[in-house]
Steps between C-alpha positions, in 0.01 A plus 500: 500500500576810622175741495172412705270656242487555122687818360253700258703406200474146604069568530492692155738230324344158640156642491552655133311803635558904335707697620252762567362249797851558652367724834254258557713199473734656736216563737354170449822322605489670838142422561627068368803515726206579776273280427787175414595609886172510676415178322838276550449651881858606541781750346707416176906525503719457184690168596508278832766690692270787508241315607721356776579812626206671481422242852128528400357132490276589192798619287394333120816535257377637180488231179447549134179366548387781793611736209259316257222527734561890557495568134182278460346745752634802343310405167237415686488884610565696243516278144242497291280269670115365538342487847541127462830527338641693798343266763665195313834661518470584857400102562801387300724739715394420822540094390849593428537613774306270749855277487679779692265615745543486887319235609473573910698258724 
């Protein structure tokens, strides 16, 4: 893996959202990439060496599943989504996530 968030072709593709929606994907990927940072409680790097060097303790490498979970979050944002829809996404995200988070020491 080598990219710590989704790329907005990736978003429109997976998510089988319009083209038009393109700006706001791209914006909505930032705002993911955020959130998937604040939440796992450390920075994301694109393979273990970088993560090494980086000397920061709470260095997470980026998986194909931390991917999954930022597009999840990008629907969740700006797909065509209920209230409930959007909070059930966010849920399923943050599960997927849960796995990689820093747990303290």
């Amino acid at each position: 893996m080598e990219q710590v968030k989704p790329t907005k072709e990736q978003a429109l593709r997976r998510l089988r959202l319009d083209d038009s929606l393109a700006d706001d994907v791209a914006d909505a990927i930032e705002q993911a990439f955020a959130l998937t940072e604040k939440y796992l409680d450390g920075p994301l790097y694109v393979n273990a060496l970088a993560a090494a060097e980086s000397g920061n303790p709470k260095a997470i490498v980026c998986t194909a599943d931390i991917i999954a979970a930022q597009l999840l979050l990008v629907d969740s944002l700006c797909g065509p989504n209920s209230v409930v829809d959007q909070t059930t996404k966010k849920q399923a995200a943050y599960d997927m996530l849960r796995i990689r988070r820093n747990q303290g020491v």
